[in-house]
N, CA, C and O atoms as a GROMACS GRO file, in nm:
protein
  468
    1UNK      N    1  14.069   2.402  16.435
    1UNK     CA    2  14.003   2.321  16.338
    1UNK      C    3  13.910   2.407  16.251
    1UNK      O    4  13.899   2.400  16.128
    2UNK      N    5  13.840   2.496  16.344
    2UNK     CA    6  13.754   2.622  16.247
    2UNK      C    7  13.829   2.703  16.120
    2UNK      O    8  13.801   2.718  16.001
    3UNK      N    9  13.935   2.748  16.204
    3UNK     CA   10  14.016   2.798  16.075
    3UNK      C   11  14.088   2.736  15.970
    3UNK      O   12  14.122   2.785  15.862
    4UNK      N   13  14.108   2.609  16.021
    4UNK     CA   14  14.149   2.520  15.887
    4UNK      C   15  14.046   2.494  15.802
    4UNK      O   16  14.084   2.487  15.685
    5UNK      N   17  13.882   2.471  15.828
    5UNK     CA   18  13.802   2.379  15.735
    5UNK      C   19  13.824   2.549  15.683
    5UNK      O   20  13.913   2.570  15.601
    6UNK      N   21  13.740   2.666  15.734
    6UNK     CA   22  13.752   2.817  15.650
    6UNK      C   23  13.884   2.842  15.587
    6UNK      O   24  13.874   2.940  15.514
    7UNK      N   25  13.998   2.794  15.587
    7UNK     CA   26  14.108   2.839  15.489
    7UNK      C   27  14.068   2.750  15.398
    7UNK      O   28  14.035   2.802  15.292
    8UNK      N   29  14.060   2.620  15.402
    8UNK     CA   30  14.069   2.478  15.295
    8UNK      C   31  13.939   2.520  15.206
    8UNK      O   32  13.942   2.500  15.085
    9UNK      N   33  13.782   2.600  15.289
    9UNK     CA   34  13.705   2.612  15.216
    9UNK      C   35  13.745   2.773  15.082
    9UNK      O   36  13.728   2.779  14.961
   10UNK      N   37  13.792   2.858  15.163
   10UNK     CA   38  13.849   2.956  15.050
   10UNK      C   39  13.923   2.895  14.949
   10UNK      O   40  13.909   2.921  14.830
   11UNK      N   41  14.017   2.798  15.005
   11UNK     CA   42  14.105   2.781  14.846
   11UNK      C   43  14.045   2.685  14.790
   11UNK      O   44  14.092   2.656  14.680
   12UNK      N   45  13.955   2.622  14.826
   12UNK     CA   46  13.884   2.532  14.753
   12UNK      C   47  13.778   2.558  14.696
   12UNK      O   48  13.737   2.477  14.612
   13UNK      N   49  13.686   2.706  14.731
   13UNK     CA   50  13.527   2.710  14.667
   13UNK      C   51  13.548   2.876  14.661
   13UNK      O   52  13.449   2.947  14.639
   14UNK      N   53  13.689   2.938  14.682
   14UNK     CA   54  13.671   3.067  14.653
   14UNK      C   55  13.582   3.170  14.565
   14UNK      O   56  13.516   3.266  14.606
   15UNK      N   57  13.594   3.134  14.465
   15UNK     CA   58  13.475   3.238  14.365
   15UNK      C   59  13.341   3.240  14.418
   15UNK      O   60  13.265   3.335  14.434
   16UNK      N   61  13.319   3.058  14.454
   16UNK     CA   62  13.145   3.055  14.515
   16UNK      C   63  13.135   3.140  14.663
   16UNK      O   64  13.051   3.219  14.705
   17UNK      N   65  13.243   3.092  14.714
   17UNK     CA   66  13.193   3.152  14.898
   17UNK      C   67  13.212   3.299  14.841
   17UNK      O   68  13.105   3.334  14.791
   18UNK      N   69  13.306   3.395  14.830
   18UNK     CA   70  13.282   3.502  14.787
   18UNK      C   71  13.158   3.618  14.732
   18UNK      O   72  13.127   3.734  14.760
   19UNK      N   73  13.098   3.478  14.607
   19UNK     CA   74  12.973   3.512  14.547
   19UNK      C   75  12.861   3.548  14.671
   19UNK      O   76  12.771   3.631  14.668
   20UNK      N   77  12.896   3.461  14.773
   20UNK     CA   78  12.730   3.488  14.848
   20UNK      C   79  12.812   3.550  14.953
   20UNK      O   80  12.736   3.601  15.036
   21UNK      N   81  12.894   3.560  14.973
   21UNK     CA   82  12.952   3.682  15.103
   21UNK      C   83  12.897   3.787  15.116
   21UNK      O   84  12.903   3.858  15.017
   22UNK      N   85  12.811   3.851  15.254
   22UNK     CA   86  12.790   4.002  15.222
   22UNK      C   87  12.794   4.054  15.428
   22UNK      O   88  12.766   3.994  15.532
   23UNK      N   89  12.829   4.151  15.403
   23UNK     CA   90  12.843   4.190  15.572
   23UNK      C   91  12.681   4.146  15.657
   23UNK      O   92  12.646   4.114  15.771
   24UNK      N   93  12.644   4.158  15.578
   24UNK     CA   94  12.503   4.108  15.649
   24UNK      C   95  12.527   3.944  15.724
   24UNK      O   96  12.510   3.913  15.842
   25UNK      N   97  12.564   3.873  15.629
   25UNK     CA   98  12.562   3.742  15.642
   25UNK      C   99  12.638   3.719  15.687
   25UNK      O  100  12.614   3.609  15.737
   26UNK      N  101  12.780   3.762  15.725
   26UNK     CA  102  12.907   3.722  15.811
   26UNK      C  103  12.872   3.795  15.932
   26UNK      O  104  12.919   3.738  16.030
   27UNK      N  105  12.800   3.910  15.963
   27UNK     CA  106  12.761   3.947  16.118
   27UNK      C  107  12.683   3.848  16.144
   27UNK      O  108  12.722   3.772  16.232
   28UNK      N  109  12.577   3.823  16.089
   28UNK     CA  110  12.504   3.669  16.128
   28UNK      C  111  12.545   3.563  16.192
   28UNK      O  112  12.500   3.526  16.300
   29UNK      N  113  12.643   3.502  16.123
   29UNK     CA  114  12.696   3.393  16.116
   29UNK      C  115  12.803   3.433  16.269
   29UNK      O  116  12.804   3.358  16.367
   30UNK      N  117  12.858   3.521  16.265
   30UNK     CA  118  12.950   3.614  16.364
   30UNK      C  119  12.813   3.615  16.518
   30UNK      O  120  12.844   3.571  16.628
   31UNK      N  121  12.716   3.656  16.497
   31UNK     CA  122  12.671   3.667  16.607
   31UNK      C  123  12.601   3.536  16.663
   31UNK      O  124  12.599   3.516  16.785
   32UNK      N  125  12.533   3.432  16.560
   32UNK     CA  126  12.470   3.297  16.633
   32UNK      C  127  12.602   3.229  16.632
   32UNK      O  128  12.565   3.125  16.688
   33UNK      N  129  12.735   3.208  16.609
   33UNK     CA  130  12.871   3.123  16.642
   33UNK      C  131  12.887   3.215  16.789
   33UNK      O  132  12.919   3.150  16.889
   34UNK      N  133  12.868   3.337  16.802
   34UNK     CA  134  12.881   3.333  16.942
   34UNK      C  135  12.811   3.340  17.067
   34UNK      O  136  12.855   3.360  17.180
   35UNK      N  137  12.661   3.315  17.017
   35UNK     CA  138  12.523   3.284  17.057
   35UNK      C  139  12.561   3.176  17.132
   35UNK      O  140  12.583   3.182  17.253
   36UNK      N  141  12.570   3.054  17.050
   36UNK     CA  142  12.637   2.932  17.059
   36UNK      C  143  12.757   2.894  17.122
   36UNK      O  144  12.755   2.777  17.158
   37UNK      N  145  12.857   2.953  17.145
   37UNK     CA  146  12.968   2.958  17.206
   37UNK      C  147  12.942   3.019  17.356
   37UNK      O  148  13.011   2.981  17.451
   38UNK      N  149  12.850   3.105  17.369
   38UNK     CA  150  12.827   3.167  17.495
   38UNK      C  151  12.879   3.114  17.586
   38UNK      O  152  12.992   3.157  17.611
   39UNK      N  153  12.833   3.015  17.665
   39UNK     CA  154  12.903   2.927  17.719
   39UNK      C  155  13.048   2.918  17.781
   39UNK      O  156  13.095   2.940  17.892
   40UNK      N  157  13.094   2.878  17.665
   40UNK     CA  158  13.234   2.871  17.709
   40UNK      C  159  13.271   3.014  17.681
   40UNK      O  160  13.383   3.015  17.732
   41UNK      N  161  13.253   3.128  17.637
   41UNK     CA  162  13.273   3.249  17.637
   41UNK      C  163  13.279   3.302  17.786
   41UNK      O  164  13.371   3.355  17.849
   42UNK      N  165  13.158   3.271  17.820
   42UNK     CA  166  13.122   3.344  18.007
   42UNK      C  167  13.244   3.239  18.066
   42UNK      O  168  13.319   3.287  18.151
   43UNK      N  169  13.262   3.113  18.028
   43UNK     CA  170  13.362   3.032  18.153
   43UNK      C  171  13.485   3.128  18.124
   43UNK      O  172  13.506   3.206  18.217
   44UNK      N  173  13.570   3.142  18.018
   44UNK     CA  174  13.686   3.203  17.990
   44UNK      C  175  13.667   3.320  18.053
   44UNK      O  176  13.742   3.336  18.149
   45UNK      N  177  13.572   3.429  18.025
   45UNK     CA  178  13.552   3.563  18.089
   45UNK      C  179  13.605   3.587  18.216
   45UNK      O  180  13.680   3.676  18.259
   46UNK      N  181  13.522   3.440  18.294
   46UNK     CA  182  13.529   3.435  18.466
   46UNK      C  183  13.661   3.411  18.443
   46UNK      O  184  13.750   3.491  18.471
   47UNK      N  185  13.676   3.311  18.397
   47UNK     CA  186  13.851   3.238  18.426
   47UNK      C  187  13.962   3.294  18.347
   47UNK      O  188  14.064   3.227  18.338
   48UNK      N  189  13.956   3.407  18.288
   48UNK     CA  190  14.062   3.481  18.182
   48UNK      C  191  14.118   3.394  18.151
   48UNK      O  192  14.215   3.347  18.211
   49UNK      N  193  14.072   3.355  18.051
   49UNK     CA  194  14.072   3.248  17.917
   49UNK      C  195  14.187   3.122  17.951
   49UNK      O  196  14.299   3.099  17.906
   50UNK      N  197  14.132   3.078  18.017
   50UNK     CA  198  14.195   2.918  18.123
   50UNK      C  199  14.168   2.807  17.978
   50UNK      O  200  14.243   2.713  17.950
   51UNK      N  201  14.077   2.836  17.922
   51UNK     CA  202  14.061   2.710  17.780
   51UNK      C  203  14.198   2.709  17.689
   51UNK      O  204  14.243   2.608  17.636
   52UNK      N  205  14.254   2.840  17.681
   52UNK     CA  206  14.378   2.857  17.569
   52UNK      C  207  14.464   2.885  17.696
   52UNK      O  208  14.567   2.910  17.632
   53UNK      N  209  14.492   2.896  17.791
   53UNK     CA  210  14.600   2.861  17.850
   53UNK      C  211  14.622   2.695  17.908
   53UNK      O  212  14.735   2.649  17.926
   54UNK      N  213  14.516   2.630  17.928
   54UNK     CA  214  14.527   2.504  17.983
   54UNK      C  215  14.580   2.409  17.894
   54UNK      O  216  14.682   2.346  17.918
   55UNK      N  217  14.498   2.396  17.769
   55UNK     CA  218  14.510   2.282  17.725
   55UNK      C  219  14.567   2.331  17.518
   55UNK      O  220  14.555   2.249  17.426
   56UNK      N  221  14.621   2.467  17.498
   56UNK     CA  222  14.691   2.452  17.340
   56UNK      C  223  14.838   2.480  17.407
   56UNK      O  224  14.873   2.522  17.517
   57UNK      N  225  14.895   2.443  17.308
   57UNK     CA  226  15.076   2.396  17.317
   57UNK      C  227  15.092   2.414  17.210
   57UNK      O  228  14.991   2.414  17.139
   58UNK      N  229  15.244   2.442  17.138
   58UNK     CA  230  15.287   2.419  17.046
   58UNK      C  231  15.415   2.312  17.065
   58UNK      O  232  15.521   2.303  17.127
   59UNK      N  233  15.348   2.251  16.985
   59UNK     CA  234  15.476   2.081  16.968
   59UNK      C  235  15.543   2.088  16.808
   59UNK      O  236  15.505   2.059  16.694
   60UNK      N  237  15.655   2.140  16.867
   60UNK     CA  238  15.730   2.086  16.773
   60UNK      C  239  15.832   1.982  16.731
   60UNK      O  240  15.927   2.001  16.654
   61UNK      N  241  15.795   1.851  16.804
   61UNK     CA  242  15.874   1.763  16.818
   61UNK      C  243  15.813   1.647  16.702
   61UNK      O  244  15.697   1.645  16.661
   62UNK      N  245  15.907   1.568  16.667
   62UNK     CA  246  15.867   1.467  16.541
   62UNK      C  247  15.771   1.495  16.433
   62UNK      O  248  15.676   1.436  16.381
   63UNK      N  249  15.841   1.623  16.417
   63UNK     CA  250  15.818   1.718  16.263
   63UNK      C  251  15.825   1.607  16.128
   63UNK      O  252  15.728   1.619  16.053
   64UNK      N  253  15.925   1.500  16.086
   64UNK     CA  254  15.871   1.410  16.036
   64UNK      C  255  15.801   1.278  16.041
   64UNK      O  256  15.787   1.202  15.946
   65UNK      N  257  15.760   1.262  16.156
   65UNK     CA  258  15.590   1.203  16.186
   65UNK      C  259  15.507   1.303  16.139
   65UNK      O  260  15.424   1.283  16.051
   66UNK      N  261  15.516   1.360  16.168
   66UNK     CA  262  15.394   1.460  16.131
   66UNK      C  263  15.385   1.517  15.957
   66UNK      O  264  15.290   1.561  15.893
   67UNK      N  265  15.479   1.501  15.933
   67UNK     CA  266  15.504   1.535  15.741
   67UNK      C  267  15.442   1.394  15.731
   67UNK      O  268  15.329   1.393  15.682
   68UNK      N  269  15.482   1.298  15.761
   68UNK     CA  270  15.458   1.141  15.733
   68UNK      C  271  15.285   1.159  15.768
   68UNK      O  272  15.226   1.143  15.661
   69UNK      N  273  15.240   1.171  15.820
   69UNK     CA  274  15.119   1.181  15.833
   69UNK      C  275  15.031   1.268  15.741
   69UNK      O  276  14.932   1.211  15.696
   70UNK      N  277  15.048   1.391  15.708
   70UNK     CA  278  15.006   1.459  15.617
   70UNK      C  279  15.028   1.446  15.511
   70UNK      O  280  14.946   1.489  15.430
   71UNK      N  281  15.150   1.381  15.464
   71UNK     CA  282  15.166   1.271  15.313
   71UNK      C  283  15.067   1.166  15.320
   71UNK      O  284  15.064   1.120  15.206
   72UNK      N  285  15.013   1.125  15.367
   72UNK     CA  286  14.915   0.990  15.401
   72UNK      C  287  14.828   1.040  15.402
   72UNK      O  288  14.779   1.009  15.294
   73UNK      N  289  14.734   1.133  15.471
   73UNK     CA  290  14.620   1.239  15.456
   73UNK      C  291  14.612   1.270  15.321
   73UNK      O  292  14.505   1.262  15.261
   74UNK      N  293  14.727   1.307  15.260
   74UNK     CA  294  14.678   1.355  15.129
   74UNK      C  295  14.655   1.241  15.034
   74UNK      O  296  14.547   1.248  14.975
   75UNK      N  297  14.732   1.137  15.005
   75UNK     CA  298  14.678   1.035  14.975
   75UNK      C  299  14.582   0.889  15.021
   75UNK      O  300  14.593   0.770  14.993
   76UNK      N  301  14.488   0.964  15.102
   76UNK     CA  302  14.373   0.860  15.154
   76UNK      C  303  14.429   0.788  15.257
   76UNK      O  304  14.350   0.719  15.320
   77UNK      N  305  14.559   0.786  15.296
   77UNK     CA  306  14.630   0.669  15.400
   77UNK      C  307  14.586   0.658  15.509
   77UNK      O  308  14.540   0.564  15.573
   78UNK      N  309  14.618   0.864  15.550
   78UNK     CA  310  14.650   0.881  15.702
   78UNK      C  311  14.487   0.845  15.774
   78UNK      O  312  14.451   0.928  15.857
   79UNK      N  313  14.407   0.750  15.752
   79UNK     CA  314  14.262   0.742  15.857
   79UNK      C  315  14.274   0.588  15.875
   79UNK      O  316  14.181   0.528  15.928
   80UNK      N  317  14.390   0.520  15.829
   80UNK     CA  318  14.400   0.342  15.818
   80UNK      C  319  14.467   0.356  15.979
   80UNK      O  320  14.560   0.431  16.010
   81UNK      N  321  14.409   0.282  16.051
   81UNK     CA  322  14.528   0.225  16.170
   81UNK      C  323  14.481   0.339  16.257
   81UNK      O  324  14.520   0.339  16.374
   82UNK      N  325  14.409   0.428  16.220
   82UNK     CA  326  14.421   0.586  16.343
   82UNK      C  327  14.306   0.548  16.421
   82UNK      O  328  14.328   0.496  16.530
   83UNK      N  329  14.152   0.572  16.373
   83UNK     CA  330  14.055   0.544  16.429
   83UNK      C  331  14.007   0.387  16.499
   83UNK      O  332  13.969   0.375  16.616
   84UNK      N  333  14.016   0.286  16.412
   84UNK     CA  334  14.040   0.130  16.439
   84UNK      C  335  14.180   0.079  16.360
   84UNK      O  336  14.238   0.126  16.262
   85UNK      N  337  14.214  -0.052  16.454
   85UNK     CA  338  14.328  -0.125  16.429
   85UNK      C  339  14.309  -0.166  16.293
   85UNK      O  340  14.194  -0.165  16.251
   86UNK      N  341  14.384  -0.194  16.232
   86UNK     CA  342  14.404  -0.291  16.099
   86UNK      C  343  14.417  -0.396  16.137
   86UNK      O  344  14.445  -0.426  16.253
   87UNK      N  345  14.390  -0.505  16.004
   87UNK     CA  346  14.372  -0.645  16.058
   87UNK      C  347  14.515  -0.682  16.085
   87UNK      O  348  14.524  -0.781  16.157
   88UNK      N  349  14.671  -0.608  16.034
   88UNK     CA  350  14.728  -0.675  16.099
   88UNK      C  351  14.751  -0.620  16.219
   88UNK      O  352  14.858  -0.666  16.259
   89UNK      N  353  14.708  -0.549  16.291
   89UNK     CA  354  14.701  -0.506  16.433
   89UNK      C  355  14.614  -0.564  16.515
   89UNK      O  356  14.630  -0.545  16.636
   90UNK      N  357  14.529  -0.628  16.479
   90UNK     CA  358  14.470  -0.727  16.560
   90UNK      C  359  14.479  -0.868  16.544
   90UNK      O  360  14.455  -0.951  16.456
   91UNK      N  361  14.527  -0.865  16.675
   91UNK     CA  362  14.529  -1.016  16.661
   91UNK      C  363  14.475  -1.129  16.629
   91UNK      O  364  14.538  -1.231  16.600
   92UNK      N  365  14.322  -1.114  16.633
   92UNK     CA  366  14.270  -1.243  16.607
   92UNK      C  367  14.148  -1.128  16.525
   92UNK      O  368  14.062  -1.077  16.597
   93UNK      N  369  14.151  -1.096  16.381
   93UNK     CA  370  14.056  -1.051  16.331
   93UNK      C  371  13.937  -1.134  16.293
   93UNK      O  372  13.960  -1.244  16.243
   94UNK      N  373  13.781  -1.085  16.315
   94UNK     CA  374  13.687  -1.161  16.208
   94UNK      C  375  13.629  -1.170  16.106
   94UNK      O  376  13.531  -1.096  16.104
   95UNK      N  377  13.641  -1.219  16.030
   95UNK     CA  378  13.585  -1.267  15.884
   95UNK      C  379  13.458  -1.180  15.907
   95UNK      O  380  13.396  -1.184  16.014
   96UNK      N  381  13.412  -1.079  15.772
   96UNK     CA  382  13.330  -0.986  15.750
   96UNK      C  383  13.204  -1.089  15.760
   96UNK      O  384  13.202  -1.209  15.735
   97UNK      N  385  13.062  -0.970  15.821
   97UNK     CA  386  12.961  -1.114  15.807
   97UNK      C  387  12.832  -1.038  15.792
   97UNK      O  388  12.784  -1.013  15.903
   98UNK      N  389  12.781  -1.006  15.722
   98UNK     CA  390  12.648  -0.965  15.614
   98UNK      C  391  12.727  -0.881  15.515
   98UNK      O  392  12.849  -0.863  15.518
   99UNK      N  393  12.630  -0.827  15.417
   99UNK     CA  394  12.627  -0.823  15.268
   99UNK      C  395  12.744  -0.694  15.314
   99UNK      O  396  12.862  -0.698  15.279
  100UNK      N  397  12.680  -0.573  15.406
  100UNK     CA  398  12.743  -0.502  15.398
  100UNK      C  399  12.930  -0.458  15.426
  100UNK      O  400  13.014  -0.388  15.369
  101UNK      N  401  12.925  -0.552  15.550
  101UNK     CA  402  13.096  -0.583  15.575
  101UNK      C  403  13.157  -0.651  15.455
  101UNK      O  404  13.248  -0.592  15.396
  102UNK      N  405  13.106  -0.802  15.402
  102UNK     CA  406  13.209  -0.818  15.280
  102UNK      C  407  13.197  -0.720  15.188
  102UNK      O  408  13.301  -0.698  15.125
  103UNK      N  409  13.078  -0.637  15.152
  103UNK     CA  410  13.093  -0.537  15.024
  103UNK      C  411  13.220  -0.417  15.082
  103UNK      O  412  13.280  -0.338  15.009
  104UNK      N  413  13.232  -0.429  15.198
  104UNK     CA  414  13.343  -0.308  15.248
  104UNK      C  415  13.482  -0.401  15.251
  104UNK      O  416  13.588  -0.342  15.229
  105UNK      N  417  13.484  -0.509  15.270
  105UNK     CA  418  13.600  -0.570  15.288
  105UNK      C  419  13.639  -0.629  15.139
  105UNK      O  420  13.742  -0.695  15.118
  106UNK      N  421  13.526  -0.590  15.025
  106UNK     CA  422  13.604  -0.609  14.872
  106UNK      C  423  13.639  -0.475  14.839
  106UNK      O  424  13.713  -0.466  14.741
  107UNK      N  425  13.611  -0.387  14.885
  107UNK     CA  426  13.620  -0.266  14.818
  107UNK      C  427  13.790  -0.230  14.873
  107UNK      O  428  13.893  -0.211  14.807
  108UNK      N  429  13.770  -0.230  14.994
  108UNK     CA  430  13.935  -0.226  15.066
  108UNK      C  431  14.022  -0.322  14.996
  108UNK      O  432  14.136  -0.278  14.981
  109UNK      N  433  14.000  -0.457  14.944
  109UNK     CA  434  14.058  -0.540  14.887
  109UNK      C  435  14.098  -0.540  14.722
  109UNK      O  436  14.177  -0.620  14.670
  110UNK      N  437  14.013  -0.417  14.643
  110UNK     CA  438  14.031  -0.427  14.538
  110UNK      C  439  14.114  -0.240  14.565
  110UNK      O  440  14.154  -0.164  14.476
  111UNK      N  441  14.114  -0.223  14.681
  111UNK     CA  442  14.220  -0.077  14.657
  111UNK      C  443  14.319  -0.137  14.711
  111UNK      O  444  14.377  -0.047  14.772
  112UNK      N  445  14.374  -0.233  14.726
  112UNK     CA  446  14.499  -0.339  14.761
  112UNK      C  447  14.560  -0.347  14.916
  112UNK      O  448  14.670  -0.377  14.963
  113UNK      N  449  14.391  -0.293  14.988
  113UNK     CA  450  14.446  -0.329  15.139
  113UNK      C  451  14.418  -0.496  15.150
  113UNK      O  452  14.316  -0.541  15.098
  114UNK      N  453  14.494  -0.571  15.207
  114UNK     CA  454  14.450  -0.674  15.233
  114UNK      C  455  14.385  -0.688  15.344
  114UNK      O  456  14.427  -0.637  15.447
  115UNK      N  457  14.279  -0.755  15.340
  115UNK     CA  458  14.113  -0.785  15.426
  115UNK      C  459  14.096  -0.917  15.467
  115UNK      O  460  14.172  -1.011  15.443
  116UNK      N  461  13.972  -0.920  15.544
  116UNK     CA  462  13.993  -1.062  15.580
  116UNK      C  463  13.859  -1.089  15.475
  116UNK      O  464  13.749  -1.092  15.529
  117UNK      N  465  13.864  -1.106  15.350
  117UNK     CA  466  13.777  -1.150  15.240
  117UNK      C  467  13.843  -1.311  15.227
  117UNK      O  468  13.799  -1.389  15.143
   0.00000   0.00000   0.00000
């Protein structure tokens, strides 16, 4: 996930991150990320690195789910249905109730999700 937001931030703010880049400031940043990491640094040490053998995989199975998903990411989709159900995924949804839920349940409604407005 680290190296994705740092690639997405190069191609996205390149000239600026560049501008303030200097070896000073990336040993910095290099030594309190592993200040901070310590931790799980000393567990891997003891355990010769049991964190990246236990639990990363490479899956390459339902390669288009996964295009299908990152088409949806790119157009605002892919976070509908992932984190909470949609109303038609729940069965018995409730009607929004102070200012702030209906102002969220017009806003979803005027980007043409249907809501319970």
């Amino acid at each position: 996930m680290l190296t994705g937001i740092g690639i997405a931030g190069i191609l996205t703010f390149r000239r600026q991150i560049f501008a303030v880049t200097t070896i000073r400031r990336v040993a910095k940043f290099a030594l309190f990320f592993a200040l901070g990491a310590l931790p799980l640094i000393i567990y891997n040490v003891d355990d010769t690195l049991v964190t990246f053998r236990s639990n990363m995989a490479r899956d390459t199975s339902n390669i288009p789910g996964k295009a299908r998903l990152l088409m949806d990411t790119l157009d605002s989709r892919g976070m509908f249905g992932w984190l909470v159900d949609e109303d038609w995924q729940t069965p018995v949804p409730h009607q929004p109730q102070g200012w702030l839920q209906r102002a969220s349940a017009n806003i979803s409604s005027l980007a043409g999700h249907l809501g319970t407005t």
